[in-house]
C-alpha positions in Angstrom: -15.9 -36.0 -41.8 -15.6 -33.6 -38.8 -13.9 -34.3 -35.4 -15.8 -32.2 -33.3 -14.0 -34.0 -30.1 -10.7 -32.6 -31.8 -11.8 -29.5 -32.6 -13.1 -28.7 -28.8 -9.4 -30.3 -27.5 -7.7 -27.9 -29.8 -10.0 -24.7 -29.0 -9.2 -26.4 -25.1 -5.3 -26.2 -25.2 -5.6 -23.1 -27.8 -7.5 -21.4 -24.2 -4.8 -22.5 -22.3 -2.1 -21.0 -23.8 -4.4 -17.6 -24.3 -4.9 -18.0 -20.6 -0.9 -18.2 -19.8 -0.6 -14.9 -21.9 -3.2 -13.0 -20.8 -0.3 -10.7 -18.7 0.6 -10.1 -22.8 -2.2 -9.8 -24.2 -4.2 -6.5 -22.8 -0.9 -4.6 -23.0 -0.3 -5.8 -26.1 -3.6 -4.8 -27.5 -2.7 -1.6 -25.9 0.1 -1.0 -27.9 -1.3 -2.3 -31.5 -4.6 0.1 -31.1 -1.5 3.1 -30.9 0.4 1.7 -33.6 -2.8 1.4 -35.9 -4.7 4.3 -35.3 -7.0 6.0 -37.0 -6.7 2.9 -39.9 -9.0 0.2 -37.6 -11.6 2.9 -36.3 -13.9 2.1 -38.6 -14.8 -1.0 -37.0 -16.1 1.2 -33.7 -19.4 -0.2 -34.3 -18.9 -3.8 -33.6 -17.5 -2.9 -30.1 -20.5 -3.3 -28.6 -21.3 -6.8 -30.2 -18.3 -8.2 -29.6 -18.3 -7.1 -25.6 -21.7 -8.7 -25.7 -20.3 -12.0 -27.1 -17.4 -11.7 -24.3 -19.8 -11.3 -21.5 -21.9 -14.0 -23.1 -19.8 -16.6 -22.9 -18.8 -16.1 -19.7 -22.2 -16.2 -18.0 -22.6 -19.4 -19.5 -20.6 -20.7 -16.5 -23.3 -19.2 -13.9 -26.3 -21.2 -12.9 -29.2 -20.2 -11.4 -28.8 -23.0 -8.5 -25.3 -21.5 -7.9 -26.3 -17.8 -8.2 -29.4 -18.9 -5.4 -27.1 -20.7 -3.1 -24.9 -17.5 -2.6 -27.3 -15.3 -2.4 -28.4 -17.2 0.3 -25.1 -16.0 2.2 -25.9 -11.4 1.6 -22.7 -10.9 4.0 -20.6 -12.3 0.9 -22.6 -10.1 -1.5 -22.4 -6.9 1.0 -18.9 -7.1 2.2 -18.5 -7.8 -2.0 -20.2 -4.1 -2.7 -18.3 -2.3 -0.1 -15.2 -2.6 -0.8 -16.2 -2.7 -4.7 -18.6 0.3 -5.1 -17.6 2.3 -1.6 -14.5 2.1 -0.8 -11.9 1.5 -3.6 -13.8 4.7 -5.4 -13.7 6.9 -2.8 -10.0 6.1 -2.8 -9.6 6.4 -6.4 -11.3 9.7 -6.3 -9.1 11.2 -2.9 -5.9 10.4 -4.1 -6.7 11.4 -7.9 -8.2 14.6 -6.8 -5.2 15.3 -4.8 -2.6 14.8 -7.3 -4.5 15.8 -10.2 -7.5 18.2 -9.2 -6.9 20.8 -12.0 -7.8 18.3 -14.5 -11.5 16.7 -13.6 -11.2 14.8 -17.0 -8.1 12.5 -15.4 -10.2 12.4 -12.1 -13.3 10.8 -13.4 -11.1 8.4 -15.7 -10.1 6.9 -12.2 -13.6 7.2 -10.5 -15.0 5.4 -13.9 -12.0 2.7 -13.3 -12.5 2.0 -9.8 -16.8 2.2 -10.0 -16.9 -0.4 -12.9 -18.1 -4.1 -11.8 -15.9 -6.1 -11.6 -14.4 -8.5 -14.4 -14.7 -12.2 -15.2 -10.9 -12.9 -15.2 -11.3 -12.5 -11.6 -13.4 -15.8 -11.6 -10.2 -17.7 -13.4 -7.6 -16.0 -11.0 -10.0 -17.3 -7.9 -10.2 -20.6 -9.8 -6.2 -21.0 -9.9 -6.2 -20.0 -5.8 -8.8 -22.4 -5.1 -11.4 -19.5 -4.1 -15.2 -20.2 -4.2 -16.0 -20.8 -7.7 -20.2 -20.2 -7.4 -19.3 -17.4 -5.4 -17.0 -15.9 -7.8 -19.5 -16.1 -10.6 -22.0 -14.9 -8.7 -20.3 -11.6 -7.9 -19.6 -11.2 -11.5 -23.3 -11.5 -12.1 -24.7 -9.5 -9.3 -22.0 -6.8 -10.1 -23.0 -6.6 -13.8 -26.6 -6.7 -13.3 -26.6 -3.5 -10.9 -23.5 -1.4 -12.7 -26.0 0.4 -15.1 -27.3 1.9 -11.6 -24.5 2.0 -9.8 -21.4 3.0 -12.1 -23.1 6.4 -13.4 -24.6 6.6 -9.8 -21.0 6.7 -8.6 -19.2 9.0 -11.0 -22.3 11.7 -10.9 -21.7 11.5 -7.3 -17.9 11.8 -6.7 -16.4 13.8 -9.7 -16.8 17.8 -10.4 -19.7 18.6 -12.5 -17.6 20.1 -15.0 -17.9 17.0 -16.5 -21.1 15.9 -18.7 -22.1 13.1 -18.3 -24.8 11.2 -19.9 -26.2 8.8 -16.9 -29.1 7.2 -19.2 -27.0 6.4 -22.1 -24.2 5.2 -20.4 -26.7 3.1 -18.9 -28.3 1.3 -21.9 -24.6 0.7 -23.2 -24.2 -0.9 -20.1 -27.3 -3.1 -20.4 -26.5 -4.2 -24.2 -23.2 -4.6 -23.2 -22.8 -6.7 -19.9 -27.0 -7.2 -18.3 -28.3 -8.7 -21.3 -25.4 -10.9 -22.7 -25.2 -11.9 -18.9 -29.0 -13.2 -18.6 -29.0 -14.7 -21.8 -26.2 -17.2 -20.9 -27.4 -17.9 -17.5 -30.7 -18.8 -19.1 -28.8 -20.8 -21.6 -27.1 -22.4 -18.6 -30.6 -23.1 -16.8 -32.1 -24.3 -20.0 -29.4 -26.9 -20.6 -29.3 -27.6 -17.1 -25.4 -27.3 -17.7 -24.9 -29.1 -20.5 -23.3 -26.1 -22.2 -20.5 -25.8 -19.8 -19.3 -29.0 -21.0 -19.2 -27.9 -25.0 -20.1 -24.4 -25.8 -18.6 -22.4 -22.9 -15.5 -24.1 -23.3 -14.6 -23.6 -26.7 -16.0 -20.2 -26.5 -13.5 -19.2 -24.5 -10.5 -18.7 -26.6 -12.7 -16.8 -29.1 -14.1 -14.5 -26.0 -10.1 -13.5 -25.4 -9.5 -12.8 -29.0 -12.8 -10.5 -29.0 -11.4 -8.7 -25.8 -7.8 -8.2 -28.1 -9.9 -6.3 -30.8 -12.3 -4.4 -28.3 -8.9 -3.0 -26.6 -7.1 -2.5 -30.4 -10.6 -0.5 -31.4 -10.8 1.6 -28.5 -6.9 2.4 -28.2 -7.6 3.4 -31.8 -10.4 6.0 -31.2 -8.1 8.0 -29.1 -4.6 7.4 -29.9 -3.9 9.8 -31.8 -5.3 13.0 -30.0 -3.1 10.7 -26.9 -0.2 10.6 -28.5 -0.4 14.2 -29.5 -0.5 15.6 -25.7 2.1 12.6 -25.0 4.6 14.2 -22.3 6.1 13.5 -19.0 3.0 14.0 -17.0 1.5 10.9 -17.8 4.2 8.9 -15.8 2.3 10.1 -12.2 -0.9 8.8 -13.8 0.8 5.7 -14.8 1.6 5.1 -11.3 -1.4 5.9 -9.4 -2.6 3.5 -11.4 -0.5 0.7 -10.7 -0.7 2.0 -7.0 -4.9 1.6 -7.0 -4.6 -1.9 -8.7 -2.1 -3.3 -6.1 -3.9 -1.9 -3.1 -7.0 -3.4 -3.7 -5.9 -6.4 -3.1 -4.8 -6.2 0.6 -7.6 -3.6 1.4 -10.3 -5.8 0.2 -8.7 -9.2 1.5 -8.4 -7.4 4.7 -11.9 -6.2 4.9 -13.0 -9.9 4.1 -11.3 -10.9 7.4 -12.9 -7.9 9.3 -15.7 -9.7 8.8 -14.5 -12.9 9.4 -15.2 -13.9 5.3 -14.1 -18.1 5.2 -10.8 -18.0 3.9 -11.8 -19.1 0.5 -14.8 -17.0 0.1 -12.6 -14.4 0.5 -10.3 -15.5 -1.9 -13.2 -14.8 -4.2 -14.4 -11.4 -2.7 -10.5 -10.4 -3.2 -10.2 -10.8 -6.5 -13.7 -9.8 -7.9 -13.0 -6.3 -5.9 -9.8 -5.8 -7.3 -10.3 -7.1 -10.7 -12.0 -4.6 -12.9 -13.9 -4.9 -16.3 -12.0 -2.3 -17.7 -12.9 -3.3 -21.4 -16.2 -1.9 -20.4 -14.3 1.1 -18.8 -12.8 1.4 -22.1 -15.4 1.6 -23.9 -17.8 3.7 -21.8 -14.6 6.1 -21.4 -14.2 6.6 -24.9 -17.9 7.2 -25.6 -19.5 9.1 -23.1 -16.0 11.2 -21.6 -13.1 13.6 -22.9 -9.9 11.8 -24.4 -8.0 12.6 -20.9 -10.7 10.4 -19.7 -9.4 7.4 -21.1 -5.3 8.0 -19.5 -6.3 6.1 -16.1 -8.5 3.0 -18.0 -5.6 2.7 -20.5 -3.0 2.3 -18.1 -5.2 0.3 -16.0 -5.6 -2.4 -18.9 -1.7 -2.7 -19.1 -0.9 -3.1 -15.2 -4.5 -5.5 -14.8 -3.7 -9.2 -15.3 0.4 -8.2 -14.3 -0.5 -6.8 -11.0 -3.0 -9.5 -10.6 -0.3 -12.1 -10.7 1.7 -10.7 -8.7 -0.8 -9.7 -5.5 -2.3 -13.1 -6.2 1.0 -14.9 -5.5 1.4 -12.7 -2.7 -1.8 -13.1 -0.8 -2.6 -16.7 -1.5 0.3 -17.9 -3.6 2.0 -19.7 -0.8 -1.3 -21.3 1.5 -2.3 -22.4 -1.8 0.8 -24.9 -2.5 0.0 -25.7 1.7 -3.2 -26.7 1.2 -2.6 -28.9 -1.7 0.1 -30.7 0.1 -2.1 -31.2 2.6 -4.7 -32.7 1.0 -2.3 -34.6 -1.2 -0.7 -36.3 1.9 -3.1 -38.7 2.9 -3.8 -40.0 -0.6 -0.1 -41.2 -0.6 -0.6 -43.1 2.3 -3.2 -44.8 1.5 -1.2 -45.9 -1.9 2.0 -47.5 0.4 
């Protein structure tokens, strides 16, 4: 006879631990794609399905009441989509131009990086900083819903036409990928009325982080070896750039939060959902629709991600956080004496 209550505590703690390594995990999927090569590229076709199935279970944790109520509040949303789609790619595209302008291929790898929405880890790094969970998701949603418009919108616009680049395409990947999945789970959500955020999304969860391990091993795969064949010095400068554009979004887009005097844990929210990319999608659009160079910036982008994350995230909120829950925590321990 089966235990399902076991089953969903072990897929539970199973999460938990996935969740302490995720740091580990994207680089380490880097690093297995180069090792394997050319031997797991065969299963190229079932990128797509898995991403769907990672963006699926994600969405489940969106409902429509939650997605209404902040969309009640556009300054969230707008403040979201300036520092998301305007600013940090016109960054990414200065500095990349100026340090790499003989080689559009690199450029647009960090326009693409930078114009991508944003990822759903960003909702479990708000979660830990006690940002606005409804908001979080919500940005996640909104984000995914409009980057078939607004990530080839953004690349045509900002990188040398020297570079082909198939708008409509990359546009339907985007929809099978991250839109549909995304609708599907909310209307699962809705349908439910939440019951399957108790259950399903939950022990979904682990699985979703082992399909993001094989999307990153696939795609590493595709290129790796014409990669590691150009391998030289001149990779370190993209390397850092990089690291450089994931850090700073952080303080630019917390800052612009409190420019427009965001509530502090709204902005929480809006800070990580602009710096956190869905560079799995990145990956894969990088791979399929651009030149291998392409793929340098998104590659080194998934192994600084979740590191950098941790790091800003303890910076910026790591210390009002442990405030906050002291303060709360007071009174109840009065009340106990």
């Amino acid at each position: 006879m089966f235990h399902f209550q076991t089953i969903e505590t072990s897929l539970t703690r199973l999460n938990e631990a996935l969740d302490r390594l995720m740091p580990i995990i994207t680089p380490l999927g880097v690093l297995v794609g180069f090792i394997l090569g050319s031997r797991v590229s065969w299963m190229k076709p079932s990128v797509t399905w898995l991403f769907a199935f990672l963006t699926f279970s994600g969405a489940l944790g969106i409902s429509s009441s939650s997605f209404l109520k902040v969309v009640k509040k556009p300054k969230n949303i707008l403040v979201f989509f300036l520092g998301t789609n305007v600013i940090m790619p016109i960054i990414a595209w200065a500095l990349a131009s100026l340090f790499f302008g003989s080689g559009p291929a690199v450029v647009t790898g960090y326009v693409l990086l930078l114009s991508i929405p944003t990822a759903v880890s960003g909702y479990i790094w708000s979660a830990i900083y006690k940002g606005n969970g409804a908001l979080s998701l919500t940005l996640v949603l909104v984000s995914t819903i409009m980057a078939p418009l607004l990530t080839p919108l953004t690349i045509s616009f900002l990188t040398q036409s020297s570079v082909t680049i198939d708008s409509t395409s990359m546009m339907l990947s985007l929809l099978k990928m991250v839109v549909i999945p995304s609708l599907l789970g909310i209307s699962l959500n809705s349908l439910t009325k939440g019951r399957v955020t108790v259950h399903l999304a939950p022990s979904l969860k682990p699985f979703s982080k082992i399909a993001l391990f094989f999307v990153i091993i696939i795609n590493i795969s595709l290129v790796s070896e014409r990669l590691l064949t150009d391998a030289s010095w001149a990779y370190l400068p993209i390397a850092l750039l990089c690291a450089f554009l994931a850090a700073s979004g952080y303080p630019i887009s917390y800052t612009l939060g409190k420019l427009f005097k965001i509530p502090y844990e709204e902005n929480i929210s809006i800070t990580f959902a602009t710096s956190m990319r869905n560079i799995s999608a990145a990956l894969v659009l990088s791979i399929e629709f651009f030149p291998a160079q392409t793929a340098l910036p998104v590659i080194f982008g998934i192994v600084f991600q979740q590191t950098v994350c941790a790091f800003m995230g303890y910076f910026l909120f790591g210390q009002n956080t442990i405030l906050r829950h002291n303060l709360r925590s007071k009174p109840c321990k009065q009340s106990q004496t």
